[in-house]
TORDREN-966371 format. One record per residue (C-alpha): residue number from 0; residue in three letters; x, y, z. Coordinates in nm, 3 decimals. Each point is the difference from the previous one (the first is absolute). Example, Ala and Ser with C-alpha at 12.3 -4.5 7.8 and 13.67 -1.06 7.14 Angstrom:
BEGIN
<r 0,"Ala",<1.230,-0.450,0.780>>
<r 1,"Ser",<0.137,0.344,-0.066>>
# end
This chain:
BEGIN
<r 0,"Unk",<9.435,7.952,11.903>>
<r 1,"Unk",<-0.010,-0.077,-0.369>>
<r 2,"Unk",<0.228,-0.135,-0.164>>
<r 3,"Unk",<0.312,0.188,-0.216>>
<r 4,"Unk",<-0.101,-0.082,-0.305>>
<r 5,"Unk",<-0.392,0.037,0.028>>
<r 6,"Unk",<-0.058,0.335,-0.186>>
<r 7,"Unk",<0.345,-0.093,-0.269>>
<r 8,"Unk",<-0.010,0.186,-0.362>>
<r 9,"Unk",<-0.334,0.187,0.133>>
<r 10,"Unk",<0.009,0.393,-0.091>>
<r 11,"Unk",<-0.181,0.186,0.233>>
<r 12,"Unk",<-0.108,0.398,0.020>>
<r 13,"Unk",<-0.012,0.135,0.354>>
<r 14,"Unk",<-0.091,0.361,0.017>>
<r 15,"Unk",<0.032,0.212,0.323>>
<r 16,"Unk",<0.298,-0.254,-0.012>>
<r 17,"Unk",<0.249,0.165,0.148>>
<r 18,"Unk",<-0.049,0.081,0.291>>
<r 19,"Unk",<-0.202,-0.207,0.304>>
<r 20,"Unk",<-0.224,-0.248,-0.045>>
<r 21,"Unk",<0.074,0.012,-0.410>>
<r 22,"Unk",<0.360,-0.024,0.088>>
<r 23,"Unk",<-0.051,-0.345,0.234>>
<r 24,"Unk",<-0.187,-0.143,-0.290>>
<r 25,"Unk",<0.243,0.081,-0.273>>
<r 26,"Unk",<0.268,-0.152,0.222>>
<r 27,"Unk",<-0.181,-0.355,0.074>>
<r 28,"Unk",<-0.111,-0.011,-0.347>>
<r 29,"Unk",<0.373,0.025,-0.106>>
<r 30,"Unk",<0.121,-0.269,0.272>>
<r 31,"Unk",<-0.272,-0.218,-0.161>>
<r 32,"Unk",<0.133,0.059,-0.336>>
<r 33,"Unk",<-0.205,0.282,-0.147>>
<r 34,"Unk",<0.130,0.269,-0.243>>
<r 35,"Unk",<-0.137,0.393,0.120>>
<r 36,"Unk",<-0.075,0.279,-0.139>>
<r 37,"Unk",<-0.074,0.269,0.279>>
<r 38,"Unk",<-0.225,0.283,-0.040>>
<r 39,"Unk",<-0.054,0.327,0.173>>
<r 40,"Unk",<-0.019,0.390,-0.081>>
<r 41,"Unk",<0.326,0.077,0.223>>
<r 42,"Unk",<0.272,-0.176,-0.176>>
<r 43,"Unk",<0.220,0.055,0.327>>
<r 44,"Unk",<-0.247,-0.215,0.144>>
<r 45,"Unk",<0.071,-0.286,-0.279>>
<r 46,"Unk",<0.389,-0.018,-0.041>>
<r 47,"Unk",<0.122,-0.113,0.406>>
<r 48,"Unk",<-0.267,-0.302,-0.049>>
<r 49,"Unk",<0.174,-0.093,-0.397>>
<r 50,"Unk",<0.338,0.033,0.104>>
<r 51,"Unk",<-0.089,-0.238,0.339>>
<r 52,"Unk",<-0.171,-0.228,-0.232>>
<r 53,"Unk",<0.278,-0.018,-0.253>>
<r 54,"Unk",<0.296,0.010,0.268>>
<r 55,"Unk",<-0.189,-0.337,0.152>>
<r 56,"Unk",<-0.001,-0.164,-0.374>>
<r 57,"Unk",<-0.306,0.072,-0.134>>
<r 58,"Unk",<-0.176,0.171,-0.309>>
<r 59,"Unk",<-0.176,0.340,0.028>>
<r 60,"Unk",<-0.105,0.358,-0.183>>
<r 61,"Unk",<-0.074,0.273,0.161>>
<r 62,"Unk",<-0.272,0.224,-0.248>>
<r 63,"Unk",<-0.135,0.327,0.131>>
<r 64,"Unk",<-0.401,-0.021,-0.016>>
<r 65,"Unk",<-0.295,0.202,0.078>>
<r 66,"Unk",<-0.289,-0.252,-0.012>>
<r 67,"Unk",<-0.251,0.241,-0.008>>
<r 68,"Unk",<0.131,0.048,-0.341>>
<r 69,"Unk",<-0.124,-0.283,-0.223>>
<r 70,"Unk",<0.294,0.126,-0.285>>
<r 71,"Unk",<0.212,-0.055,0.259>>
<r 72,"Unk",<-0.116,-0.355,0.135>>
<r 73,"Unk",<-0.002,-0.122,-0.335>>
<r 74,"Unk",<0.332,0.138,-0.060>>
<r 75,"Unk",<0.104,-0.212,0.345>>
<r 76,"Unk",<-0.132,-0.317,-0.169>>
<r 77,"Unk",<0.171,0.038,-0.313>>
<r 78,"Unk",<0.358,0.064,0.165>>
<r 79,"Unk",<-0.088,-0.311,0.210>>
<r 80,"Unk",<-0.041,-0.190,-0.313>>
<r 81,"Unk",<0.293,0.135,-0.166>>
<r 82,"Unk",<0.214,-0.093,0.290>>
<r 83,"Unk",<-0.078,-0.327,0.093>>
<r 84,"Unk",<-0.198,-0.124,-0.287>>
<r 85,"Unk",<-0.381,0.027,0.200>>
<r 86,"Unk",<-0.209,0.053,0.309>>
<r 87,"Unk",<-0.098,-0.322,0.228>>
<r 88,"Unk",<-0.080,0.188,0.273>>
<r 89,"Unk",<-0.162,0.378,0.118>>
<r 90,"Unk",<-0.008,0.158,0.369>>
<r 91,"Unk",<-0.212,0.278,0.041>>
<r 92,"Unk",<0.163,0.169,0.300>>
<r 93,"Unk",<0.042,0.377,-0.091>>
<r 94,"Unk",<-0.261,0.194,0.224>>
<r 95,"Unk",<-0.024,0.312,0.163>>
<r 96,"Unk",<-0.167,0.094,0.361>>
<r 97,"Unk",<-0.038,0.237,0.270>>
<r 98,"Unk",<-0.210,0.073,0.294>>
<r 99,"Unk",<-0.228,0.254,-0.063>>
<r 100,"Unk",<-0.397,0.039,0.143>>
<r 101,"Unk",<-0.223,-0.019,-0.270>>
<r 102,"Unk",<-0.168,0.313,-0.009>>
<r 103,"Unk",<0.332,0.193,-0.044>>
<r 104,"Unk",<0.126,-0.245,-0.261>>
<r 105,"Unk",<0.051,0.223,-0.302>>
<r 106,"Unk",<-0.081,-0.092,-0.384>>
<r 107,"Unk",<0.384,-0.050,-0.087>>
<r 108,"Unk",<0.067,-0.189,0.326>>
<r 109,"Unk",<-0.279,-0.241,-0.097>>
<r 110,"Unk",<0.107,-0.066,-0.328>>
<r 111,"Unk",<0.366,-0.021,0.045>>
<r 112,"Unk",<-0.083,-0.322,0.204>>
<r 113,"Unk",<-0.250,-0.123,-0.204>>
<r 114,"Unk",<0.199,0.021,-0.317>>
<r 115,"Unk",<0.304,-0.197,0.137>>
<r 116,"Unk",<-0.167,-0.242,0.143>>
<r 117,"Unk",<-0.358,-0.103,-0.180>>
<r 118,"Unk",<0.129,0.178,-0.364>>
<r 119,"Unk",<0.368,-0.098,0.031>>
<r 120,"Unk",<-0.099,-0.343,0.117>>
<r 121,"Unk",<-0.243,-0.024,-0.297>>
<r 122,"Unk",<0.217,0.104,-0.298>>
<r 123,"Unk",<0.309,-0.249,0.114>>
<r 124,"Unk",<-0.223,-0.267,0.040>>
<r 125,"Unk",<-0.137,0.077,-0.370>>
<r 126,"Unk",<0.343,0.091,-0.132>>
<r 127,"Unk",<0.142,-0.370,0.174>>
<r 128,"Unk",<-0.312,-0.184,-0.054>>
<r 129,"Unk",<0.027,0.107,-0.444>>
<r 130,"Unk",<0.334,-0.134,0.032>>
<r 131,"Unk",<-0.058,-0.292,0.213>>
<r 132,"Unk",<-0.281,-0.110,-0.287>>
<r 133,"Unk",<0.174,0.080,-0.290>>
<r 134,"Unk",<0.310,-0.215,0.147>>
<r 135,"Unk",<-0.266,-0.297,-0.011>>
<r 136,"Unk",<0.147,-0.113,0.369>>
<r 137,"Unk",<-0.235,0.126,0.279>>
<r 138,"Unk",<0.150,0.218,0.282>>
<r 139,"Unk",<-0.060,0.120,0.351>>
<r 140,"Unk",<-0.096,0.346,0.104>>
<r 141,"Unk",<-0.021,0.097,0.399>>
<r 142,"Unk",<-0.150,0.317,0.146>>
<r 143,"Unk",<0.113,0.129,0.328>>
<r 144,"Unk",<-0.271,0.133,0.211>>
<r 145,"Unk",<-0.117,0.074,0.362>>
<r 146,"Unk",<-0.253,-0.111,0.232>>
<r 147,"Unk",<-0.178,0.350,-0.008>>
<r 148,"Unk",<-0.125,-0.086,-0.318>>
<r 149,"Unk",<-0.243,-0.232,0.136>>
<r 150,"Unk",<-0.057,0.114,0.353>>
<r 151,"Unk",<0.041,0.366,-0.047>>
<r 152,"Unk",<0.271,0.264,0.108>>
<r 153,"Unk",<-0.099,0.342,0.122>>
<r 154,"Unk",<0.288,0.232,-0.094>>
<r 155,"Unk",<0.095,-0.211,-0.323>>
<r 156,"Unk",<-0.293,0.027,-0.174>>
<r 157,"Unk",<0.120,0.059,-0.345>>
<r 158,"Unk",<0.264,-0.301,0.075>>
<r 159,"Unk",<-0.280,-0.225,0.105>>
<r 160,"Unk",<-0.208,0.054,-0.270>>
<r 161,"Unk",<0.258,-0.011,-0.241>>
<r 162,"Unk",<0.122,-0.331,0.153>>
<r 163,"Unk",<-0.360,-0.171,-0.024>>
<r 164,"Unk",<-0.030,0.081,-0.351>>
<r 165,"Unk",<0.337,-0.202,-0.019>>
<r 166,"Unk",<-0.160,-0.279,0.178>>
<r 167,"Unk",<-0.321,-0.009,-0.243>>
<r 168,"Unk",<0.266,0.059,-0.320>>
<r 169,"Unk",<0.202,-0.317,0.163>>
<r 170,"Unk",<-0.329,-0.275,0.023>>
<r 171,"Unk",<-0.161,0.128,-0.345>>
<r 172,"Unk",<0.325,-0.003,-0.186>>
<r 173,"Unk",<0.076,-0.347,0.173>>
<r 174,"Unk",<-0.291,-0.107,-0.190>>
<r 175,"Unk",<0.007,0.168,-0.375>>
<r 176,"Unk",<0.362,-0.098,-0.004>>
<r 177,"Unk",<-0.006,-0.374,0.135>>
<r 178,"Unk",<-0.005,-0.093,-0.367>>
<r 179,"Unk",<0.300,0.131,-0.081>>
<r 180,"Unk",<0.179,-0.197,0.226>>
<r 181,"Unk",<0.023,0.320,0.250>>
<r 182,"Unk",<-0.044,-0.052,0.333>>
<r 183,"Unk",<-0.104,0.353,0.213>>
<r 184,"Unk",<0.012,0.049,0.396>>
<r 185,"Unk",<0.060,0.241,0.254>>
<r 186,"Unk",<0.184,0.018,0.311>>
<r 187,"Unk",<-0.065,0.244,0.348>>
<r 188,"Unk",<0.288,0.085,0.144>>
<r 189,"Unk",<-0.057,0.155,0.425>>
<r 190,"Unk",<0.204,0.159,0.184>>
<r 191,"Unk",<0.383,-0.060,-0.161>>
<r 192,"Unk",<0.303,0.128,0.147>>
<r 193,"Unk",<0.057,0.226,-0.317>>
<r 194,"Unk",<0.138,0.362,0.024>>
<r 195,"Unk",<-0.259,0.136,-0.242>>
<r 196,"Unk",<-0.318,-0.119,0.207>>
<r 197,"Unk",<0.195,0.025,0.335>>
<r 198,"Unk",<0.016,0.395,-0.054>>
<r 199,"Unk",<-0.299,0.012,-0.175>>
<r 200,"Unk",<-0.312,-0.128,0.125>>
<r 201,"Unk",<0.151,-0.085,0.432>>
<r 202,"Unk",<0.287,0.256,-0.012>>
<r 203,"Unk",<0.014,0.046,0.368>>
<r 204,"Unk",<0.078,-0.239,0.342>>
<r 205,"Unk",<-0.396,0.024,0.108>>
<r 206,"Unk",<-0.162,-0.101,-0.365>>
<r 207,"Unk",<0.300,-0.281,0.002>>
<r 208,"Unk",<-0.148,-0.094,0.353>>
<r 209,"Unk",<-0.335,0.019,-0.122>>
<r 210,"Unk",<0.062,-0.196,-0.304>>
<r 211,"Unk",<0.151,-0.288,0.186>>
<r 212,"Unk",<-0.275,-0.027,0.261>>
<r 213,"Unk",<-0.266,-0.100,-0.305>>
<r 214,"Unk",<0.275,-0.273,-0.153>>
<r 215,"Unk",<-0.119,-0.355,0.166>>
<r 216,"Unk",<0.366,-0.115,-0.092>>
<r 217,"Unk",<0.169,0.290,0.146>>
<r 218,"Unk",<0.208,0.109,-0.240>>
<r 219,"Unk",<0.058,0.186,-0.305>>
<r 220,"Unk",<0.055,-0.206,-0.332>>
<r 221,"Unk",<0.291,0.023,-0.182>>
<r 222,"Unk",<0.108,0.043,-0.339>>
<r 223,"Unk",<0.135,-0.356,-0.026>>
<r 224,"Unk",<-0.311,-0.131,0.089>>
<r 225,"Unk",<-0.190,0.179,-0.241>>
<r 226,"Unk",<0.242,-0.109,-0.274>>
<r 227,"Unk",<-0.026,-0.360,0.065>>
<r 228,"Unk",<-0.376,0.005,-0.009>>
<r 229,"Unk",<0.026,0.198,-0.326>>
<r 230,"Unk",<0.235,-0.227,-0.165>>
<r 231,"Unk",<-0.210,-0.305,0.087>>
<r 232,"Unk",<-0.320,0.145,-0.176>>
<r 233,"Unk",<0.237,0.068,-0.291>>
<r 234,"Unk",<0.152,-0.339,-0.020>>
<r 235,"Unk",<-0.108,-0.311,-0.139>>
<r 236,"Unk",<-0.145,-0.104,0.292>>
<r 237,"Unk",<-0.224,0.223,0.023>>
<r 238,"Unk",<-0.103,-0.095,-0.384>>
<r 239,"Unk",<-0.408,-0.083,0.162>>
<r 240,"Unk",<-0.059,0.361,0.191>>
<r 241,"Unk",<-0.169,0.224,-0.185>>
<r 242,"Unk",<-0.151,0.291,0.063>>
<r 243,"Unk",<0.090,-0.021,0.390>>
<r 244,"Unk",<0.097,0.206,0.230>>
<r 245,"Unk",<0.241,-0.046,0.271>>
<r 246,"Unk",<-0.017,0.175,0.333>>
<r 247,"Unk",<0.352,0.039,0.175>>
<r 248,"Unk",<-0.051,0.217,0.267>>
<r 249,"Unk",<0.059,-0.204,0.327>>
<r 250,"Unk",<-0.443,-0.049,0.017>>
<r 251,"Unk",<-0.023,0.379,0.084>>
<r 252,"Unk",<-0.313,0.074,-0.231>>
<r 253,"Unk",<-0.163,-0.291,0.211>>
<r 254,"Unk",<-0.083,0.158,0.279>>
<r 255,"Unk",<0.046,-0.096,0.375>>
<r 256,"Unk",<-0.325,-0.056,0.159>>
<r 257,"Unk",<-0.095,0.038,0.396>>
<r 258,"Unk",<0.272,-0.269,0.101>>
<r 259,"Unk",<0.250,0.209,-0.115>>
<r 260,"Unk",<-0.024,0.281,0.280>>
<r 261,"Unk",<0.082,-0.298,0.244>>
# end
């Protein structure tokens, strides 16, 4: 575990941030001295993880944000600024997904997901990264993506393509923003005991079954986990990782081979 202090005076943007995996992060970040600001369309969604945040003594705005709306991002970034005085550190966690074959996927269903997660990704990491360079300090922006983007995902296609355009933004931004003191990575998330992806993608007791059977650990991940990881590629010590991505999904993308069956 790192320690208290590790991420002190840091300002960091979380969006999808409050609820699940967004909300885990936001709350490690603050134990390890971060400032937040949350973001998310459903303000409902944002004000339980602020007041949690504040009741346990730390710093955090809540601002209501569509990222598929670059006036918006940008207007994200500058109350960010306004607030805490910058932006050290971006988490692109706001995505949309749902299982759907392929060939009944409809126009608007496609780009729904696609423009949350590849456009919204894009436009925070511009609107964080203008700031981040203008500030003259570096920064660290982290995507959160999924295995599917590499290995495919029949029924998610939109989300997996969406997700490996991520992965590509992550390693060339990684590189065009090294000078500027930016570091850029990505992590992948499996199966986490989250109540959005719990009723979405393995809703009932035979997918859960399923799902476990192709987890070499045997278990789901949770939240915590997640966080930890996150706040590590954020931190300090992280400060030589760039560009990376880091699998956390208990080696289920692996595969299990013949020996497995015995």
């Amino acid at each position: 575990m790192l320690p208290d202090s590790t991420l002190q005076n840091q300002v960091a943007i979380v969006t999808g941030g409050g609820t699940g995996l967004g909300r885990a992060m936001a709350l490690e970040f603050s134990r390890l001295g971060a400032k937040l600001v949350l973001a998310s369309r459903s303000p409902q969604h944002l004000e339980p993880t602020v007041a949690e945040l504040r009741r346990q003594g730390g710093e955090a705005l809540a601002v209501p944000t569509d990222v598929r709306d670059p006036a918006q991002v940008d207007r994200m970034v500058a109350q960010a600024k306004e607030r805490f005085g910058g932006i050290d550190i971006l988490v692109n966690n706001a995505a949309g997904n749902f299982v759907c074959k392929a060939e009944d996927l409809s126009p608007n269903g496609w780009r729904a997901v696609v423009d949350i997660v590849l456009n919204g990704s894009f436009f925070c990491s511009r609107a964080a990264a203008r700031e981040m360079i203008a500030q003259g300090r570096g920064g660290k922006i982290l995507s959160v993506l999924a295995t599917y983007a590499w290995t495919g995902g029949p029924g998610t296609v939109h989300s997996a393509a969406a997700k490996a355009g991520v992965l590509a933004m992550t390693r060339t931004l990684a590189v065009e923003w090294a000078r500027h003191k930016i570091r850029v990575n990505s992590i992948t998330p499996g199966a986490s005991q989250t109540e959005g992806a719990s009723s979405a993608l393995w809703g009932s007791p035979e997918a859960a079954r399923k799902l476990l059977e192709k987890i070499p650990v045997g278990r789901l991940g949770n939240p915590e986990e997640i966080a930890r990881a996150a706040s590590f590629l954020v931190s300090p010590y992280a400060d030589y990782i760039n560009g990376e991505n880091l699998t956390l999904d208990g080696g289920a993308w692996l595969g299990r081979g013949f020996l497995a069956a015995q």
